[in-house]
Kinemage of the C-alpha trace (Angstrom):
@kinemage 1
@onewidth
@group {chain A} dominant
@subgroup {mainchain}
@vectorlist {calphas} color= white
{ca unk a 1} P -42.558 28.538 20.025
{ca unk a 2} L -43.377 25.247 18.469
{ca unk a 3} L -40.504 22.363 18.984
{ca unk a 4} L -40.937 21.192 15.581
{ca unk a 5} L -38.123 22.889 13.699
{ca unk a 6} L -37.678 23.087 10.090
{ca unk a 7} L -34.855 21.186 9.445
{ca unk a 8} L -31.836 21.742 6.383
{ca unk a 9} L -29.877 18.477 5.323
{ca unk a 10} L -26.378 19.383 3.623
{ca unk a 11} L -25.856 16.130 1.389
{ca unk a 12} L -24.067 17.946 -1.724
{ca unk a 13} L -20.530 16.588 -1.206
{ca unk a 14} L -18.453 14.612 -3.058
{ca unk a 15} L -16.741 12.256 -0.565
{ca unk a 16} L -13.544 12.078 -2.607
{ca unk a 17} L -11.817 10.119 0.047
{ca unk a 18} L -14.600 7.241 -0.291
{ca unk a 19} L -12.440 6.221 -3.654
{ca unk a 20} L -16.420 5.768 -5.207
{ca unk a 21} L -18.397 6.898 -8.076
{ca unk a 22} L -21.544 6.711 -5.628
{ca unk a 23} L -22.397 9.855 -3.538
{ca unk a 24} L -21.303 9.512 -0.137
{ca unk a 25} L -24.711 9.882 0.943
{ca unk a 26} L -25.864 6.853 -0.057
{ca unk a 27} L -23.035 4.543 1.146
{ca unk a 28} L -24.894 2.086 3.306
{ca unk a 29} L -24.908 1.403 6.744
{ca unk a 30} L -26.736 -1.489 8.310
{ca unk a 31} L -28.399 -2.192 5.116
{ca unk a 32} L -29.356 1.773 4.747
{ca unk a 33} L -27.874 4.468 2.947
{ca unk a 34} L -26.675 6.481 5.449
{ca unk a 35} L -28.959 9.821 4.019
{ca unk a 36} L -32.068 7.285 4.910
{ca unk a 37} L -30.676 7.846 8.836
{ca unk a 38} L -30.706 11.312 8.680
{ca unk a 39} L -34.245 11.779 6.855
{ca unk a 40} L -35.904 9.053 9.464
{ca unk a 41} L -34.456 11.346 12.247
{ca unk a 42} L -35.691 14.544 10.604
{ca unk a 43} L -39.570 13.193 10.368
{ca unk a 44} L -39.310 11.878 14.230
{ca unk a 45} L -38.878 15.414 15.293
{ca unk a 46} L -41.883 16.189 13.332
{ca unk a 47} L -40.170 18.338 10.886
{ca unk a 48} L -42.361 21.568 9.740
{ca unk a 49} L -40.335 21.152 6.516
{ca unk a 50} L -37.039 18.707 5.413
{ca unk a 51} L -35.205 20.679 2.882
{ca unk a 52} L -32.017 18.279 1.732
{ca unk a 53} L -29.137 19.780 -0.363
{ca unk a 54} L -27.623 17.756 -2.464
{ca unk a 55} L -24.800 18.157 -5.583
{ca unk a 56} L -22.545 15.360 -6.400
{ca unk a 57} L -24.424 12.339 -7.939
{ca unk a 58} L -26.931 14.557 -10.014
{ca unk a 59} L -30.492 13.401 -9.867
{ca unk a 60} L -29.908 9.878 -8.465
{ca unk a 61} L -30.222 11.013 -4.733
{ca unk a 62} L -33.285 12.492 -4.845
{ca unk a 63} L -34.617 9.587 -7.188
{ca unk a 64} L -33.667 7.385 -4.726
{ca unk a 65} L -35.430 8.548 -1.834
{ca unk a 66} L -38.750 9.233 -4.531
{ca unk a 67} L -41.924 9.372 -2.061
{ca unk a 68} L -40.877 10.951 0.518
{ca unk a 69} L -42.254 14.603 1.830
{ca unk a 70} L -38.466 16.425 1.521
{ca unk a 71} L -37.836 19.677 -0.442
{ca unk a 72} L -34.832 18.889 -2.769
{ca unk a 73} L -32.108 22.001 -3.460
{ca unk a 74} L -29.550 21.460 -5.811
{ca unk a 75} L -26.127 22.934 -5.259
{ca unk a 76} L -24.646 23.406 -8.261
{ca unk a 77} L -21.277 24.722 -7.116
{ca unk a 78} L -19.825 23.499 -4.406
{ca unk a 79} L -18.720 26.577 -2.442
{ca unk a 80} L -18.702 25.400 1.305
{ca unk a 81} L -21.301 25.042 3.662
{ca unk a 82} L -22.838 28.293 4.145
{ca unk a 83} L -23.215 28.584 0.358
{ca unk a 84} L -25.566 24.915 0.661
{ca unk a 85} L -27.648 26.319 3.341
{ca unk a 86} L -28.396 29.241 1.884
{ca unk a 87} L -29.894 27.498 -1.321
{ca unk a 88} L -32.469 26.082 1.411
{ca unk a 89} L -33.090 29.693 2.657
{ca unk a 90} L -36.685 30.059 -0.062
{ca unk a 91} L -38.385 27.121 2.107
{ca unk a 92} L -36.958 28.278 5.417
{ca unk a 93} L -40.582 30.533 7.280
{ca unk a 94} L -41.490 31.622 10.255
{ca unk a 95} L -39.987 32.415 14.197
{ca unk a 96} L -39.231 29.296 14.624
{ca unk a 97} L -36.121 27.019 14.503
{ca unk a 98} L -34.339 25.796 11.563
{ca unk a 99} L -32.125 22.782 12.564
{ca unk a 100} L -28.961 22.309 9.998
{ca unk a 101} L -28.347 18.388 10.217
{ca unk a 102} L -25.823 16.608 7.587
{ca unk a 103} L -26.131 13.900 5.005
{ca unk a 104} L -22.919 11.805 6.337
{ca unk a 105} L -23.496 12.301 9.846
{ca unk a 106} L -25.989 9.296 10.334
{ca unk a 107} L -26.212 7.922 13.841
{ca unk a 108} L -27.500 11.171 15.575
{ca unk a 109} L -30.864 10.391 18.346
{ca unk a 110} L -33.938 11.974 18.123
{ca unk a 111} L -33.747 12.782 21.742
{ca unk a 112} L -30.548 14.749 21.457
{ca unk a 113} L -31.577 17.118 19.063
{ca unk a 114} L -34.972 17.668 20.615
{ca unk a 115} L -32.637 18.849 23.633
{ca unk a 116} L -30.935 21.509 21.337
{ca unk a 117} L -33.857 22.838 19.584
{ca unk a 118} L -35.201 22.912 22.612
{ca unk a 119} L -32.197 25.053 24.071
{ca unk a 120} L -32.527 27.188 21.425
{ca unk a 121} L -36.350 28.345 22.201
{ca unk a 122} L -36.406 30.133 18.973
{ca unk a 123} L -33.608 32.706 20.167
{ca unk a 124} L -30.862 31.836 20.913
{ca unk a 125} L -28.195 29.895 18.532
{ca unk a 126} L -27.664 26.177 19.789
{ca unk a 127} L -24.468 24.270 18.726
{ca unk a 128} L -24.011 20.618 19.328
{ca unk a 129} L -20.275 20.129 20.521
{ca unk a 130} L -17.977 17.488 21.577
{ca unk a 131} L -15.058 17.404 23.551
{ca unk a 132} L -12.132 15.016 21.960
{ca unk a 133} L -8.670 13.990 23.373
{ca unk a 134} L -7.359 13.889 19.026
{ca unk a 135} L -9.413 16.740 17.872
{ca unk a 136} L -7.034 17.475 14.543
{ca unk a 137} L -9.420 17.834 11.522
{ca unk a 138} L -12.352 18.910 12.776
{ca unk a 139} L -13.164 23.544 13.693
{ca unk a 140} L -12.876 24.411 17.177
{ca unk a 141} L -14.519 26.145 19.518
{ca unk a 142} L -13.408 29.267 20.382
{ca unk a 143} L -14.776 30.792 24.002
{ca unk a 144} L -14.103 34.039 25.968
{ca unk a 145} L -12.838 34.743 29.044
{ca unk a 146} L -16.292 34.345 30.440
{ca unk a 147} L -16.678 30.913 28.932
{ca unk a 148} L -19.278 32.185 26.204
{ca unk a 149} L -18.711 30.738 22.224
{ca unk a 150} L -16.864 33.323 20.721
{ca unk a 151} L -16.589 32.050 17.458
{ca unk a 152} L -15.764 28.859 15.570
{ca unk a 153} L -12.280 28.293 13.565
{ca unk a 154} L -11.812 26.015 10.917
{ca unk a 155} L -8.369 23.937 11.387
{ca unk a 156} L -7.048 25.278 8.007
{ca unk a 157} L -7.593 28.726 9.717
{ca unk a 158} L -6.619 27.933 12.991
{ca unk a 159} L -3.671 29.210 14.884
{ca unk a 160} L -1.260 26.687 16.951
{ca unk a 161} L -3.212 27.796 20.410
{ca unk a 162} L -6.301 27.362 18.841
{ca unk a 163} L -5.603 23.855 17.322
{ca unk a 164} L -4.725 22.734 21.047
{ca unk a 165} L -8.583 23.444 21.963
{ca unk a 166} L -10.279 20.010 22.909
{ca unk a 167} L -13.911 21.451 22.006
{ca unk a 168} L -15.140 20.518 18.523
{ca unk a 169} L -17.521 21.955 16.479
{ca unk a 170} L -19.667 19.197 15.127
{ca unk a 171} L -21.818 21.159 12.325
{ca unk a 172} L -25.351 20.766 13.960
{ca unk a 173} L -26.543 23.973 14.866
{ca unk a 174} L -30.283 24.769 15.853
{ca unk a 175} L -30.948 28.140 14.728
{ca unk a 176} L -33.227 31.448 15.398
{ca unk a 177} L -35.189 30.890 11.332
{ca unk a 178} L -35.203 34.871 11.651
{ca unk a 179} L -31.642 35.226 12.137
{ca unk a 180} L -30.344 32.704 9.962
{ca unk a 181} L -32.273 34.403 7.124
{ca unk a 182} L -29.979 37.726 7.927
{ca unk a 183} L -26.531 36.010 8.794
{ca unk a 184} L -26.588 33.412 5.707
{ca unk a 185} L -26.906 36.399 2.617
{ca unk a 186} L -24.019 38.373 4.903
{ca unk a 187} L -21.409 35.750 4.676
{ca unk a 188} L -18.427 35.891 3.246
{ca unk a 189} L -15.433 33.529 2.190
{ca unk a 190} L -12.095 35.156 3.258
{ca unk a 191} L -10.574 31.972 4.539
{ca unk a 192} L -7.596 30.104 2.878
{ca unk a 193} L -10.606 27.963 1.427
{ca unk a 194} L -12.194 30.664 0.074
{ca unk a 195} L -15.580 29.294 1.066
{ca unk a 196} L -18.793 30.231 2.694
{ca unk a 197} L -18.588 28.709 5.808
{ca unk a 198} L -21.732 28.057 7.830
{ca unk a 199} L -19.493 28.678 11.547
{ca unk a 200} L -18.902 32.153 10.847
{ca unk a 201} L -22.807 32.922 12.014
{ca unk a 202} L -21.324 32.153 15.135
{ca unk a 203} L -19.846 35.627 14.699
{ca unk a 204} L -22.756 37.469 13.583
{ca unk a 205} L -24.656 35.849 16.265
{ca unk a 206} L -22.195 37.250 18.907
{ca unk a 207} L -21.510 40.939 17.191
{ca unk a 208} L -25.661 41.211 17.408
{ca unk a 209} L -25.708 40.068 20.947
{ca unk a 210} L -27.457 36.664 20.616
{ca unk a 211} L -26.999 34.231 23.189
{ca unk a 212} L -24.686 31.328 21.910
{ca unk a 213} L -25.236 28.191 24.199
{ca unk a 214} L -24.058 24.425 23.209
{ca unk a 215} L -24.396 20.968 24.249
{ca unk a 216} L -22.736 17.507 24.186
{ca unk a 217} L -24.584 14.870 22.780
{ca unk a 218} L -24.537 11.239 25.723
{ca unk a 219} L -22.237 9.046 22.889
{ca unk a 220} L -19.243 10.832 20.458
{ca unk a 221} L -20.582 7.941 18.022
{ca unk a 222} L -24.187 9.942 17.499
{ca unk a 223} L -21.850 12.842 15.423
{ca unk a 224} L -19.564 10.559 13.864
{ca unk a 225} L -18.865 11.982 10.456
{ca unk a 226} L -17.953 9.962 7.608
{ca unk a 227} L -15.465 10.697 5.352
{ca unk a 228} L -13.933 7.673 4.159
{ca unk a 229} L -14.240 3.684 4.303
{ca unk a 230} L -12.657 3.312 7.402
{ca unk a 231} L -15.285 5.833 9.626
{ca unk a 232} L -18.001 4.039 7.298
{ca unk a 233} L -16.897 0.715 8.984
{ca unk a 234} L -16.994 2.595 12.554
{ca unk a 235} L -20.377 3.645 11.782
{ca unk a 236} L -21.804 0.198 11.141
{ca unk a 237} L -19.914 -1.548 13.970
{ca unk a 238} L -21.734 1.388 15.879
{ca unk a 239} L -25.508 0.711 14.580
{ca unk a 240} L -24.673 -2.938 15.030
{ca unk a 241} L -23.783 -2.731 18.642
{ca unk a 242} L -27.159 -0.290 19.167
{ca unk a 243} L -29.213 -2.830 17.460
{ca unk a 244} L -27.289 -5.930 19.759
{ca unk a 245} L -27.987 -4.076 23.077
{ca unk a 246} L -31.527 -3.213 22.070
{ca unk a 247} L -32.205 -7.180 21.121
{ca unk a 248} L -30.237 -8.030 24.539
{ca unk a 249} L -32.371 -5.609 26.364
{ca unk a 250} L -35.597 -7.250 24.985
{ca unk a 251} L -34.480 -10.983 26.377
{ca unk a 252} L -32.677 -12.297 22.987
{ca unk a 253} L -29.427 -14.271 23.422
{ca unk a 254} L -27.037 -13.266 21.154
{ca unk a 255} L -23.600 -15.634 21.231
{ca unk a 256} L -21.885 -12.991 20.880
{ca unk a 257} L -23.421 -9.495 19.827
{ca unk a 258} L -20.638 -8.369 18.109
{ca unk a 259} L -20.778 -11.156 15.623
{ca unk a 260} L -24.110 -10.392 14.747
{ca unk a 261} L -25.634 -8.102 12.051
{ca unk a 262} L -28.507 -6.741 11.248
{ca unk a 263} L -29.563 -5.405 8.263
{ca unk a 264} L -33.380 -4.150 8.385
{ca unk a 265} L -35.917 -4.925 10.992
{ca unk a 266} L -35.695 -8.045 13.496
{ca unk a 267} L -38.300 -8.700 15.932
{ca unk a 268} L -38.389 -11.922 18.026
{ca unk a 269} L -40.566 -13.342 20.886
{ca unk a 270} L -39.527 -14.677 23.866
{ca unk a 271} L -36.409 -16.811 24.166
{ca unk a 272} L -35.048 -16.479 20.970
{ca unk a 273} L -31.244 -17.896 20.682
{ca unk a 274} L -29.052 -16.453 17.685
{ca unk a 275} L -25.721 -18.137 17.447
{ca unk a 276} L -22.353 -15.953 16.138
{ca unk a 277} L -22.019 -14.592 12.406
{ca unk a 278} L -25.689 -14.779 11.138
{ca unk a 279} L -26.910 -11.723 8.926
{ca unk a 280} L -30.445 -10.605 8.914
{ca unk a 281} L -31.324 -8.699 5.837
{ca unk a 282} L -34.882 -7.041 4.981
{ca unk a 283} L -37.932 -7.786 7.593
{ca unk a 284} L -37.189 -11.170 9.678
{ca unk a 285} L -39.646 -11.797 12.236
{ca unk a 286} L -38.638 -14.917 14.789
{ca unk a 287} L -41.359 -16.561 16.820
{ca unk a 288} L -40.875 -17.698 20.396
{ca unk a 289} L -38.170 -19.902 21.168
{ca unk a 290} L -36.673 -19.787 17.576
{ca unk a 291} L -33.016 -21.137 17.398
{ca unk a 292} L -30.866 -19.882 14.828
{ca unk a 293} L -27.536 -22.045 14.453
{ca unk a 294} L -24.181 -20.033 13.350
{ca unk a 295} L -23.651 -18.304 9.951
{ca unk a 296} L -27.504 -18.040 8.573
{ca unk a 297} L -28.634 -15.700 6.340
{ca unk a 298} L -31.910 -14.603 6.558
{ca unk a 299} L -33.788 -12.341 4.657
{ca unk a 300} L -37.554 -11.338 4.511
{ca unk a 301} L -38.461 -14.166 6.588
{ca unk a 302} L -41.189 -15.064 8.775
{ca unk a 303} L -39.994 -17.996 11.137
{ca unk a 304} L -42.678 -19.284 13.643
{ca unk a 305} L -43.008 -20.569 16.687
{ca unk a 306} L -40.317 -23.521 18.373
{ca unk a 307} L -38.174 -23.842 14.707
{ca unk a 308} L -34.772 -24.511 14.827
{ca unk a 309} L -32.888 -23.540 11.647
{ca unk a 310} L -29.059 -25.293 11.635
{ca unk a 311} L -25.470 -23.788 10.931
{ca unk a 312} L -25.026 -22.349 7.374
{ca unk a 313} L -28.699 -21.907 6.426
{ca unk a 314} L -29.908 -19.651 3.946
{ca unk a 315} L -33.443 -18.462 4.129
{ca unk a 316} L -34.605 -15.625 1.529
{ca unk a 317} L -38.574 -14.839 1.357
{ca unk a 318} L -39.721 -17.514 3.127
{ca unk a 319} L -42.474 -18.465 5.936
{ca unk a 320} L -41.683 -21.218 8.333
{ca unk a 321} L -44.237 -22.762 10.038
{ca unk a 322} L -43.675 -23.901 13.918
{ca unk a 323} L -41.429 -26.654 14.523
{ca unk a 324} L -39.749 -27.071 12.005
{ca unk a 325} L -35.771 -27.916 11.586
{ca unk a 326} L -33.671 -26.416 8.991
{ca unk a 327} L -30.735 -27.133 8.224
{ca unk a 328} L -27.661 -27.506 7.867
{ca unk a 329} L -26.456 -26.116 5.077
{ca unk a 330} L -30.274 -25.626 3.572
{ca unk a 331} L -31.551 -23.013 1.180
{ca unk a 332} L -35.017 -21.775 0.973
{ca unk a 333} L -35.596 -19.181 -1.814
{ca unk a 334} L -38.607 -16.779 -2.071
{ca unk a 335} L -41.857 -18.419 -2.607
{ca unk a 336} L -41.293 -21.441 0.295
{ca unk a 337} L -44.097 -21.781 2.532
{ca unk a 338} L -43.389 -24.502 4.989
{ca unk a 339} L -46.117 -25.925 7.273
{ca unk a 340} L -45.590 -27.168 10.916
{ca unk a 341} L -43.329 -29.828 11.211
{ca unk a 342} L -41.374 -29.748 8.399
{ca unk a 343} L -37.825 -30.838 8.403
{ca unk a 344} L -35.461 -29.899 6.133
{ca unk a 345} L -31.798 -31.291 6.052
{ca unk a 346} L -28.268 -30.394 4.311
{ca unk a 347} L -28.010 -29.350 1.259
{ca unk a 348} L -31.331 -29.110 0.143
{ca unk a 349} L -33.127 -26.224 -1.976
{ca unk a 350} L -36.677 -25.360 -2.101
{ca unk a 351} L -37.844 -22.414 -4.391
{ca unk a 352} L -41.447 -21.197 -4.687
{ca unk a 353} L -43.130 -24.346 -2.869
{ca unk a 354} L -45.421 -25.135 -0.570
{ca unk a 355} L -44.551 -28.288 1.782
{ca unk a 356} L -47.625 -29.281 4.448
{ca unk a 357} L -47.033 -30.715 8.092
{ca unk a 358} L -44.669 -33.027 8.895
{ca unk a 359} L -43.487 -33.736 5.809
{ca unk a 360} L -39.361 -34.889 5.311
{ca unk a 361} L -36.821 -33.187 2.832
{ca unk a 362} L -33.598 -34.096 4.207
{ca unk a 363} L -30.980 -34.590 1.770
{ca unk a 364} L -29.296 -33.039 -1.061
{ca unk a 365} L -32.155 -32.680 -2.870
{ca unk a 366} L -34.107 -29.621 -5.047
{ca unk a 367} L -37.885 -29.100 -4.503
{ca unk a 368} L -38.862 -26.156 -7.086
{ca unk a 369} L -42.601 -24.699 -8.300
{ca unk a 370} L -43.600 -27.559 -6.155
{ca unk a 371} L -47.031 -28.075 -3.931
{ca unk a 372} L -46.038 -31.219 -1.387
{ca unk a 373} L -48.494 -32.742 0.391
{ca unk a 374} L -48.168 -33.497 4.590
{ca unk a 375} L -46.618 -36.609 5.782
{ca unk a 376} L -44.300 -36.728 2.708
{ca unk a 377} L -40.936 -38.017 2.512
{ca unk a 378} L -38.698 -37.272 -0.064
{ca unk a 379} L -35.218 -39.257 -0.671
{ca unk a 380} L -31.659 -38.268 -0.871
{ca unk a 381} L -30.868 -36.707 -4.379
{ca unk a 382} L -34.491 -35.913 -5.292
{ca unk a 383} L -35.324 -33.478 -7.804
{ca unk a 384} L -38.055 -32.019 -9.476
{ca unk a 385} L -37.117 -30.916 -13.150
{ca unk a 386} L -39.175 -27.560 -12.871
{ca unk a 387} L -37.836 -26.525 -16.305
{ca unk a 388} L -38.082 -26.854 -20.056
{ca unk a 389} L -35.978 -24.363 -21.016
{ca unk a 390} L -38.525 -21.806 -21.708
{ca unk a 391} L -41.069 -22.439 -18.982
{ca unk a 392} L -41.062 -23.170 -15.230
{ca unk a 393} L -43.944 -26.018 -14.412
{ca unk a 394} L -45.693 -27.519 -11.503
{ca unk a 395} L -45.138 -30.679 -9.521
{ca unk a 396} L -47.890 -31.766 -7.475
{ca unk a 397} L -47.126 -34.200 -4.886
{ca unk a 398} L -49.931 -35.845 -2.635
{ca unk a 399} L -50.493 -36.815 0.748
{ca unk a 400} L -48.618 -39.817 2.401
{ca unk a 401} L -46.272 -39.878 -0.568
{ca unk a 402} L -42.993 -41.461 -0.463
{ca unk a 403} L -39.760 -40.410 -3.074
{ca unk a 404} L -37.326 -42.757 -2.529
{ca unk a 405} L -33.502 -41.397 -3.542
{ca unk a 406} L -31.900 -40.052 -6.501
{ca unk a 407} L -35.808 -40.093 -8.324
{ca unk a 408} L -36.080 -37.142 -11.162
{ca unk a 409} L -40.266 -35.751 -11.197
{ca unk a 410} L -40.330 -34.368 -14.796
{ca unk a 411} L -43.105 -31.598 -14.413
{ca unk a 412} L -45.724 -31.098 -15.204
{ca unk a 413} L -46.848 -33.841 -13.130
{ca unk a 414} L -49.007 -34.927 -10.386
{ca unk a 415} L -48.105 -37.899 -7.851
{ca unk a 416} L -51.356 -39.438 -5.821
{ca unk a 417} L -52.273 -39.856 -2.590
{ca unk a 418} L -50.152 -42.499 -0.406
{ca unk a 419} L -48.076 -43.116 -3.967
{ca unk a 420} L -44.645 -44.748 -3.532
{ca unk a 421} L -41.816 -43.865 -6.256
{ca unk a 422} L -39.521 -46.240 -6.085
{ca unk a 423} L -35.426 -45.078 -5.466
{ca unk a 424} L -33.758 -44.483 -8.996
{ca unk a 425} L -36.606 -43.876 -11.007
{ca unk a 426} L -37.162 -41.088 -13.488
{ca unk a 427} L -40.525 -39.724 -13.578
{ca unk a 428} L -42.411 -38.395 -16.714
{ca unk a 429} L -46.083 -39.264 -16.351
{ca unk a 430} L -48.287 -38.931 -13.736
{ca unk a 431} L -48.173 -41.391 -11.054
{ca unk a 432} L -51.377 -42.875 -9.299
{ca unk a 433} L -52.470 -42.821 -5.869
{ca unk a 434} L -51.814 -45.470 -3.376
{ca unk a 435} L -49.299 -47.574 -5.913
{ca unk a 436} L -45.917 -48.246 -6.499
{ca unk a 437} L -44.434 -46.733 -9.830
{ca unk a 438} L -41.070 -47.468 -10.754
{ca unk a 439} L -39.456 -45.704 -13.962
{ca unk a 440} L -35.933 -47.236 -14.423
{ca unk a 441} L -33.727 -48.856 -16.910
{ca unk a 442} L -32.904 -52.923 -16.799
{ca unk a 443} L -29.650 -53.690 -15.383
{ca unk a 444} L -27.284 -55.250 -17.750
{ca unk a 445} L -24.041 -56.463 -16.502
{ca unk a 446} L -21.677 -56.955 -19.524
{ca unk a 447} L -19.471 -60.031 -18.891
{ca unk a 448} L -16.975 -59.831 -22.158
{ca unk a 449} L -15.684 -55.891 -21.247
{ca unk a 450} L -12.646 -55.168 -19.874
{ca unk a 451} L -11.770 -51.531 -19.174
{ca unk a 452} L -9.378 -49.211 -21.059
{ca unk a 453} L -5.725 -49.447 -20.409
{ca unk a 454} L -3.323 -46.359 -20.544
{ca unk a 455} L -1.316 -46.802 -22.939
{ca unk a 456} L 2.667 -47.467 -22.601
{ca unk a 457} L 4.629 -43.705 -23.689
């Protein structure tokens, strides 16, 4: 028998108790909807097929996951669980396994359910259960006197002795394909639910004489189900503190890992120092000895090499070159490219620019559809006025330039080489290399004026 199962995802349900328009399904979780968790599992087991059920939400869950190699079933009616799998039966073949896996059950590992396909070896049914100290809400597991599953009850069915069993049925079952193509057409809904409930093949497995065998997964977090807000917040406090230990375990210092979220895919080099609350969103790659000060945001980044970005940064679609300071309180939108060397300070915004080595932005100023030359310093209050209205156009600053503060560069324009703009001045023409070009009005000092009084109620 092959260990690559074909595998049923039951995604149809509404989620009432999520108080949300949005199918439960694809409620996020560490920047994912939590569906996207299930399906990545499915294809590391090397699914022979991914057949996904889905109902509530219409056509916007398989639109959302458009590209990917999954068989979508709709489920018109929702009339339980046995009911959904069966509408995957048509793409369920073979002798092999067929592993039923759930939409809001997220944070399952590959290596646990390649140990119960894998106890299942194509005859035998394989349950994934869990034993819990509170089990109210969830079906039990019912044994014999010989310790063999007898059957699984539902809680609404349950009796008082039964609802004192620890042993929980979780929903993931690895199943003989052959059988489950008998037992799933032979169900029936005589419960107080008056649904098709996928447990009672647990039955028909034992009245054929099938051998029923179960396992415990290493964390109870892997088959945490989510019903509501509150288990949606468990689950990402979960993910978070995988994601934490995995960065610890590859030599990352985290302040404090559980003031730390991540969002996508981080990768760091060696020595890498992330300070409490920062967020990483999208792919953010940090070079070797990176320091990132408390409460960044970053997002689609690429940060080289010795950089230091400071407290309250936010970085969105940006490359950094090596050595470079950040920060505080800066914000570099997509587009900035930033060479070796730069530095630059609080409260400063760069959008779609390029700034070469060593050159100086550090102080409440804007730098936007920009190309600045290396060696560059730019003053306090600086900003280019990227746009008429309609159009966004280009400042070119040269090498060896200096801004001095509170200057305005009216694009388009171009500044020279070694050009020095002097503090105050508002820019509208191009200004030449190596000179100094000063745009300002003549100070008048009015002698006669007095200034206005309030006047007397």
């Amino acid at each position: 028998m092959s260990n690559a199962p074909d595998v049923i995802i039951l995604a149809a349900g509404k989620g009432t108790r999520m108080h949300s328009v949005q199918p439960k399904v694809m409620h996020q979780i560490a920047g994912k909807p939590m569906l996207q968790y299930v399906l990545e599992t499915a294809a590391d087991l090397d699914a022979t097929t991914i057949s996904v059920v889905y109902g509530h939400g219409g056509e916007h869950v398989p639109q959302a996951f458009a590209g990917w190699d999954v068989r979508w079933v709709r489920q018109d009616e929702q009339l339980g669980t046995g009911h959904a799998a069966l509408q995957a039966l048509p793409h369920i073949g073979g002798d092999g396994v067929t592993l039923v896996l759930y939409g809001d059950v997220p944070l399952l590992q590959v290596e646990t359910l390649r140990r119960l396909v894998t106890l299942s070896q194509g005859d035998r049914l394989a349950i994934l259960t869990l034993m819990l100290d509170e089990p109210a809400g969830y079906g039990r597991i019912v044994r014999n006197d010989n310790g063999n599953i007898a059957c699984i009850v539902e809680e609404k069915d349950a009796t008082d002795d039964q609802k004192r069993i620890r042993e929980i049925n979780t929903g993931v079952m690895a199943i003989p394909s052959a059988a489950l193509r008998r037992w799933l057409p032979a169900l029936e809904n005589r419960n107080r639910q008056a649904e098709y409930y996928l447990t009672d093949i647990v039955r028909l497995a034992a009245a054929e004489g099938v051998g029923i065998v179960s396992l415990q997964p290493d964390d109870e977090n892997e088959v945490l189900g989510i019903n509501d807000r509150r288990q949606l917040a468990q689950a990402e406090r979960a993910v978070q503190q995988r994601t934490a230990n995995r960065l610890l375990l590859e030599g990352v210092t985290l302040l404090d890992p559980a003031r730390t979220d991540v969002r996508g895919q981080l990768t760091c080099g060696y020595d890498v120092s992330i300070d409490i609350g920062c967020v990483f969103l999208g792919q953010v790659e940090l070079g070797d000895r990176v320091q990132v000060g408390p409460y960044c945001v970053l997002k689609d980044v690429v940060v080289r090499d010795d950089t230091v970005i400071a407290a309250f940064s936010h970085l969105d679609g940006a490359e950094i070159g090596e050595n470079t300071r950040i920060g505080p309180f800066a914000r570099l939108r997509p587009g900035t490219r930033l060479a070796a060397g730069v530095h630059i300070g609080n409260f400063v915004e760069i959008k779609n620019s390029q700034v070469e080595y060593d050159s100086k932005i550090n102080h409440l100023s804007y730098v936007g559809d920009s190309v600045v030359g290396h060696t560059v310093n730019i003053g306090a209050g600086t900003i280019t006025v990227n746009y008429d209205g309609v159009n966004k156009n280009r400042t070119i600053i040269g090498n060896d330039v200096f801004v001095g503060s509170g200057s305005e560069l009216i694009a388009p324009l171009t500044i020279g080489d070694g050009a020095t703009i002097a503090a105050g001045s508002t820019i509208t023409h191009d200004a030449p290399a190596g000179k100094l070009t000063i745009a300002r009005e003549r100070q008048v000092t009015h002698p006669t004026w007095t200034r206005p009084q309030r006047k007397a109620k």
